[in-house]
N, CA, C and O atoms as CSV, one atom per row, in Angstrom:
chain,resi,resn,atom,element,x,y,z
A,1,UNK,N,N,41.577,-21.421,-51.341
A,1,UNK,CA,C,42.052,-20.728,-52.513
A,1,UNK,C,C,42.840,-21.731,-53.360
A,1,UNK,O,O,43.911,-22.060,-52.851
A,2,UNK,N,N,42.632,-22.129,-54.199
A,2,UNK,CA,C,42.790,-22.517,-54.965
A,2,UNK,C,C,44.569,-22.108,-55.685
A,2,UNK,O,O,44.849,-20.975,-56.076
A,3,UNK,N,N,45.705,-23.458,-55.726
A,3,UNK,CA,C,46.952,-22.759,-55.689
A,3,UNK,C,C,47.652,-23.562,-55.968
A,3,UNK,O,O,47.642,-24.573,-55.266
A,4,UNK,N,N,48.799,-23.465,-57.388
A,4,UNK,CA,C,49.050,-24.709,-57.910
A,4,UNK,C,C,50.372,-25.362,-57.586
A,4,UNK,O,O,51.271,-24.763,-56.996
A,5,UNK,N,N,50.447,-26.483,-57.954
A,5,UNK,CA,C,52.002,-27.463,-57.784
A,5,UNK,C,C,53.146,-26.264,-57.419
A,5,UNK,O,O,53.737,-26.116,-56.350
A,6,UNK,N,N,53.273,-25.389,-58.761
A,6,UNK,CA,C,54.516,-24.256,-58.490
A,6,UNK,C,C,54.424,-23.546,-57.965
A,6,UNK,O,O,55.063,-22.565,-58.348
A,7,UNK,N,N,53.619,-23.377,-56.703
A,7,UNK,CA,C,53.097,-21.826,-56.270
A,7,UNK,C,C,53.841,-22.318,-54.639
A,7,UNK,O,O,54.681,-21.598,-54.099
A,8,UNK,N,N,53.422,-23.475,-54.093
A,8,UNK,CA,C,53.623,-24.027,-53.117
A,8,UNK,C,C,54.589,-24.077,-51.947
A,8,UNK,O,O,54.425,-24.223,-50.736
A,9,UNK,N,N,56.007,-23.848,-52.981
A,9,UNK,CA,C,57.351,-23.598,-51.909
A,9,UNK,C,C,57.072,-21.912,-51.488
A,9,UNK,O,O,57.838,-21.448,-50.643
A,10,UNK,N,N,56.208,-21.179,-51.949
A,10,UNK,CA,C,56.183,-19.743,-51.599
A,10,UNK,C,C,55.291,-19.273,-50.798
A,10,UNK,O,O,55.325,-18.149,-50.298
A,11,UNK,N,N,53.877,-20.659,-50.519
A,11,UNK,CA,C,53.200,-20.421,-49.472
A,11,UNK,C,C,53.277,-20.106,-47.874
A,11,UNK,O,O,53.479,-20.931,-46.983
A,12,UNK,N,N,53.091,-18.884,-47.755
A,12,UNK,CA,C,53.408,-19.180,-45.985
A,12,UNK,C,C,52.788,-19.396,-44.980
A,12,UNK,O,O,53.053,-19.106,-43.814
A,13,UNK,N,N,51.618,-20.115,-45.584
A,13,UNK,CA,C,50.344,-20.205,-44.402
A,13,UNK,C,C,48.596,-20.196,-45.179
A,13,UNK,O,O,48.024,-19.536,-46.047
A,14,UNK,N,N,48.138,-21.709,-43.963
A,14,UNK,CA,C,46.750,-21.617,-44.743
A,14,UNK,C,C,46.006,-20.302,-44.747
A,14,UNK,O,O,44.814,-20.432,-45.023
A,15,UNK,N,N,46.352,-19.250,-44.545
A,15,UNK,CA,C,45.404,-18.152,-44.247
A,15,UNK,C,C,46.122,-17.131,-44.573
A,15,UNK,O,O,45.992,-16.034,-44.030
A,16,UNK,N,N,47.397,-17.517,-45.978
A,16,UNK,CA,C,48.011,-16.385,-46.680
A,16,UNK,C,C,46.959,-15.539,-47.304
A,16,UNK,O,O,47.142,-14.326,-47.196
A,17,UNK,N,N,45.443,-16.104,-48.202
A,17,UNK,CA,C,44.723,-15.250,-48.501
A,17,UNK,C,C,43.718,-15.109,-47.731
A,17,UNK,O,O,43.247,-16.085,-47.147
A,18,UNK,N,N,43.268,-14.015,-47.607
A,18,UNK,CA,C,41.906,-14.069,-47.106
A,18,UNK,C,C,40.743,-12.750,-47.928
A,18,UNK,O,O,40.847,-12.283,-49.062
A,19,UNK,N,N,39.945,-12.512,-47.116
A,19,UNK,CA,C,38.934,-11.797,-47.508
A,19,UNK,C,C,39.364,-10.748,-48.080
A,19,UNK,O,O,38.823,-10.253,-49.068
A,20,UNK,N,N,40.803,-10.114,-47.288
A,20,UNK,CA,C,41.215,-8.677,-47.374
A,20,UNK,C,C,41.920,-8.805,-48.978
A,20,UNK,O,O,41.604,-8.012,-49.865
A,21,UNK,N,N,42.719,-9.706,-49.152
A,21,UNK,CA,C,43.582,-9.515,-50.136
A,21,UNK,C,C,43.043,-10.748,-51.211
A,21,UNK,O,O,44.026,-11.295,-51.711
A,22,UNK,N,N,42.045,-11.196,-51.588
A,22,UNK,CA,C,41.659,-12.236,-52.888
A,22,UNK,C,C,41.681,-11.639,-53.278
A,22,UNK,O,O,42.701,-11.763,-53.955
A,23,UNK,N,N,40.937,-10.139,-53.663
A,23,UNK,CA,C,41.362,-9.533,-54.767
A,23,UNK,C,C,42.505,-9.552,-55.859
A,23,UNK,O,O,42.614,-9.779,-57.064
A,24,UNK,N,N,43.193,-9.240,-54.932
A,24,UNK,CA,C,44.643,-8.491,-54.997
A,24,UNK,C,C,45.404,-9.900,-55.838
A,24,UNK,O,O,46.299,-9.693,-56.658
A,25,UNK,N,N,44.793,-11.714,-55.430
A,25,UNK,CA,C,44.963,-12.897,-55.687
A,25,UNK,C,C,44.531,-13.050,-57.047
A,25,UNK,O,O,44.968,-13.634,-58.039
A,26,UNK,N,N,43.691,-12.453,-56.819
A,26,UNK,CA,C,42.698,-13.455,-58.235
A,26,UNK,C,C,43.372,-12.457,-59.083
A,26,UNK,O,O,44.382,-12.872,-59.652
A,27,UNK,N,N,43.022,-11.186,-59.299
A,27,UNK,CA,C,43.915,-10.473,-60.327
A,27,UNK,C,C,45.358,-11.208,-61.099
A,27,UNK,O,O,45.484,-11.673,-62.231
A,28,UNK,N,N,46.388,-11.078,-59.912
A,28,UNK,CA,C,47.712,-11.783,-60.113
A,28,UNK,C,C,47.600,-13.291,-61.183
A,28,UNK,O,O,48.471,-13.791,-61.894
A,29,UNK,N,N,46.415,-13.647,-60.982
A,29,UNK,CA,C,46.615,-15.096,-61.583
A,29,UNK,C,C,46.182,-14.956,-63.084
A,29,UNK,O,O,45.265,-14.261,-63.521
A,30,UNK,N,N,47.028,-15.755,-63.766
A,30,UNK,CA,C,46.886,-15.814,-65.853
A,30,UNK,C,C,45.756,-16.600,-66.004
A,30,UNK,O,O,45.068,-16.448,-67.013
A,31,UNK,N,N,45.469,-17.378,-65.200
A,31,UNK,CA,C,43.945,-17.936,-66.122
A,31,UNK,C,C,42.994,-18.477,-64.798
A,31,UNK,O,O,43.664,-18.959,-63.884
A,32,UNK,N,N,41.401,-18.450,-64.577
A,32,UNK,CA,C,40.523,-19.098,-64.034
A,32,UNK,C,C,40.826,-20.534,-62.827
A,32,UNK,O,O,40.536,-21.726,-62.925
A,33,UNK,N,N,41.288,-20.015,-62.103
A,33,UNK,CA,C,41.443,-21.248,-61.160
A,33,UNK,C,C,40.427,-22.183,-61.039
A,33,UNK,O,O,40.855,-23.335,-60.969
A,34,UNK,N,N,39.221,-22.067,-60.991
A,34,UNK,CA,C,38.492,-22.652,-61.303
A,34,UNK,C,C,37.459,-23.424,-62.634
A,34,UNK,O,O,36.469,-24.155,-62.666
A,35,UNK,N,N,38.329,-22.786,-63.591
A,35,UNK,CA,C,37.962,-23.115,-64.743
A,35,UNK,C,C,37.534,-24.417,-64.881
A,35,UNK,O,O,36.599,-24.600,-65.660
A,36,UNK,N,N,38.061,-25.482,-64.229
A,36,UNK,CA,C,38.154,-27.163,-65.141
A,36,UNK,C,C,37.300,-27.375,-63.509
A,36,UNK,O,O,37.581,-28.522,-63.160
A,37,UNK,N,N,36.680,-26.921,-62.766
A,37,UNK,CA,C,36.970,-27.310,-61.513
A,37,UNK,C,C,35.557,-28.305,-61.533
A,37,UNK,O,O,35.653,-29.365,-60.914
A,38,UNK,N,N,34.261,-28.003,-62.217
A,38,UNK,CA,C,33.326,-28.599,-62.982
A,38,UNK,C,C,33.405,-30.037,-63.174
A,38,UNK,O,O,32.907,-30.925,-62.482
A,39,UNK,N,N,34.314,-30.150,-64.526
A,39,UNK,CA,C,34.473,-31.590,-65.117
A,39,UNK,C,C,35.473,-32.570,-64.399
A,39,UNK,O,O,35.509,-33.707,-64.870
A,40,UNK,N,N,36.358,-32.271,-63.236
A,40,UNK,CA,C,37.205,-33.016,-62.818
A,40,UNK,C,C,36.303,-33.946,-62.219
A,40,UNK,O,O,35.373,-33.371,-61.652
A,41,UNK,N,N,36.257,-35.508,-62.139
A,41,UNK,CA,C,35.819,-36.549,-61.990
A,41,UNK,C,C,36.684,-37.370,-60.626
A,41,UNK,O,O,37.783,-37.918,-60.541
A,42,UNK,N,N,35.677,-37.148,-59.767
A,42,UNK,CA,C,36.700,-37.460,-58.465
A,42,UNK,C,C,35.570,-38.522,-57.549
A,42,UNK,O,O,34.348,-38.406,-57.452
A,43,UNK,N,N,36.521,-39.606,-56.920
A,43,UNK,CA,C,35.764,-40.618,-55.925
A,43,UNK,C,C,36.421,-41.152,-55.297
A,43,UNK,O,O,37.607,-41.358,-55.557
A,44,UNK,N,N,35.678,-41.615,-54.041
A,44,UNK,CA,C,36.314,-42.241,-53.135
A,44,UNK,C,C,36.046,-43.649,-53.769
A,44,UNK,O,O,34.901,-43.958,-54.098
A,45,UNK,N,N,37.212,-44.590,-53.958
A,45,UNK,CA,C,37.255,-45.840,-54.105
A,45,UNK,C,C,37.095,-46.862,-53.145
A,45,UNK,O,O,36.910,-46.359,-52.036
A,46,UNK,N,N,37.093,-47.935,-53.129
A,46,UNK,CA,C,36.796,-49.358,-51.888
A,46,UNK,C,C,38.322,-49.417,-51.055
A,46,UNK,O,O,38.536,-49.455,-49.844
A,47,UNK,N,N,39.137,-49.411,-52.039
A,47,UNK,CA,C,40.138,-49.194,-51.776
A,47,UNK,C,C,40.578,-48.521,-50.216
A,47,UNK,O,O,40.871,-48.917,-49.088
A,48,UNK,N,N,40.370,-46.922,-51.159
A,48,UNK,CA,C,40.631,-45.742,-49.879
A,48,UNK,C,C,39.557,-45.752,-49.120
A,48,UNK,O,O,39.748,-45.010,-48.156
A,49,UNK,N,N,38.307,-46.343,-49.097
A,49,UNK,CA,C,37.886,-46.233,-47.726
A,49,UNK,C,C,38.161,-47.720,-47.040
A,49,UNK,O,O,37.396,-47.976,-46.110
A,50,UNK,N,N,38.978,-48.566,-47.312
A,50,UNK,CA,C,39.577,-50.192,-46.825
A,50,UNK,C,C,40.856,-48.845,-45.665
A,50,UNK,O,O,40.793,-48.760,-44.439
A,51,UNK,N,N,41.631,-48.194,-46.382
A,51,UNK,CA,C,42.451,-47.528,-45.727
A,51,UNK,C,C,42.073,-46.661,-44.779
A,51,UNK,O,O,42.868,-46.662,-43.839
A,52,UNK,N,N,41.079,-45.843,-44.639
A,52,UNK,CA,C,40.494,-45.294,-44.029
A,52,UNK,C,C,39.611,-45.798,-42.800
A,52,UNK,O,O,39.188,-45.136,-41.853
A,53,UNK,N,N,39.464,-47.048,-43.057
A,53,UNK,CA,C,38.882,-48.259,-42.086
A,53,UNK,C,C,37.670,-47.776,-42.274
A,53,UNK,O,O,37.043,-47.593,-41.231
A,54,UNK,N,N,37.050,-47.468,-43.408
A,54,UNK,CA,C,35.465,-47.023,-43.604
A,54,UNK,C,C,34.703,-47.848,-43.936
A,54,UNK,O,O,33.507,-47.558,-43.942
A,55,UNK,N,N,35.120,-49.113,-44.311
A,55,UNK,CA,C,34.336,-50.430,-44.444
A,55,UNK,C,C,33.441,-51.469,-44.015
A,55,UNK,O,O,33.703,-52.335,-43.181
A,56,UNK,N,N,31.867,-51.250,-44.940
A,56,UNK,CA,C,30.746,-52.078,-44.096
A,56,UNK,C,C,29.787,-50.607,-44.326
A,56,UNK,O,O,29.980,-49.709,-45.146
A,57,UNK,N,N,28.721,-50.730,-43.303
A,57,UNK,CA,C,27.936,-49.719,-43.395
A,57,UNK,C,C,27.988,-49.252,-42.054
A,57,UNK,O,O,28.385,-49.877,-41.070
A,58,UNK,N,N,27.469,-47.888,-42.120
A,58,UNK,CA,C,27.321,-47.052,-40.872
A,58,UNK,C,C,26.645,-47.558,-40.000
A,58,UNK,O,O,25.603,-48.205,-40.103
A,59,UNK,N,N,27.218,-47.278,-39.131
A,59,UNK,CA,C,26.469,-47.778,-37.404
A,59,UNK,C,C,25.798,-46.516,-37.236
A,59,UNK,O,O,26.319,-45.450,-37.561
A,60,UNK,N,N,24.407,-46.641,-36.627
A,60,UNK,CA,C,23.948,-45.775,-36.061
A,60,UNK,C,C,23.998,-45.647,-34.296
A,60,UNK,O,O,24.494,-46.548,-33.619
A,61,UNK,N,N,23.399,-44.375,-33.678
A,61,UNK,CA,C,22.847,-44.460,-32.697
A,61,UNK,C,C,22.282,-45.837,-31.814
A,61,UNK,O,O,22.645,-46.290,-30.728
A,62,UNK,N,N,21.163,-46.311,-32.846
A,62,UNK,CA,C,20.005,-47.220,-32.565
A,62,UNK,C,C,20.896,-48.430,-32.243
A,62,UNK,O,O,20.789,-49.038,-31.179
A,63,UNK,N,N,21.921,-48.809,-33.354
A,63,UNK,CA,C,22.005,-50.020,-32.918
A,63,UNK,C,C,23.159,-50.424,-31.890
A,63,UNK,O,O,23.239,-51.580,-31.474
């Protein structure tokens, strides 16, 4: 669920919403949580996968 910067100190748990009560969520909220969710431009850089120790190519099984 989708839940912003200011909402956060009031969260009490990953499983504050669920099936029963999104409703009850999505109503409460002033605009489209997902609105921009489309055009946001997101990647993993060389960088963060150097940090991640993801660097080189995948090993398989085979070799």
């Amino acid at each position: 669920m989708p839940t912003g910067w200011d909402e956060l100190d009031d969260v009490t748990s990953g499983d504050q919403w669920n099936i029963g009560n999104v409703r009850e969520r999505m109503d409460a909220l002033r605009s489209d949580p997902w609105k921009d969710y489309a055009k946001t431009r997101q990647r993993v850089t060389a960088a963060m996968k150097k940090r991640l120790g993801m660097t080189g190519a995948r090993k398989t099984d085979e070799e």
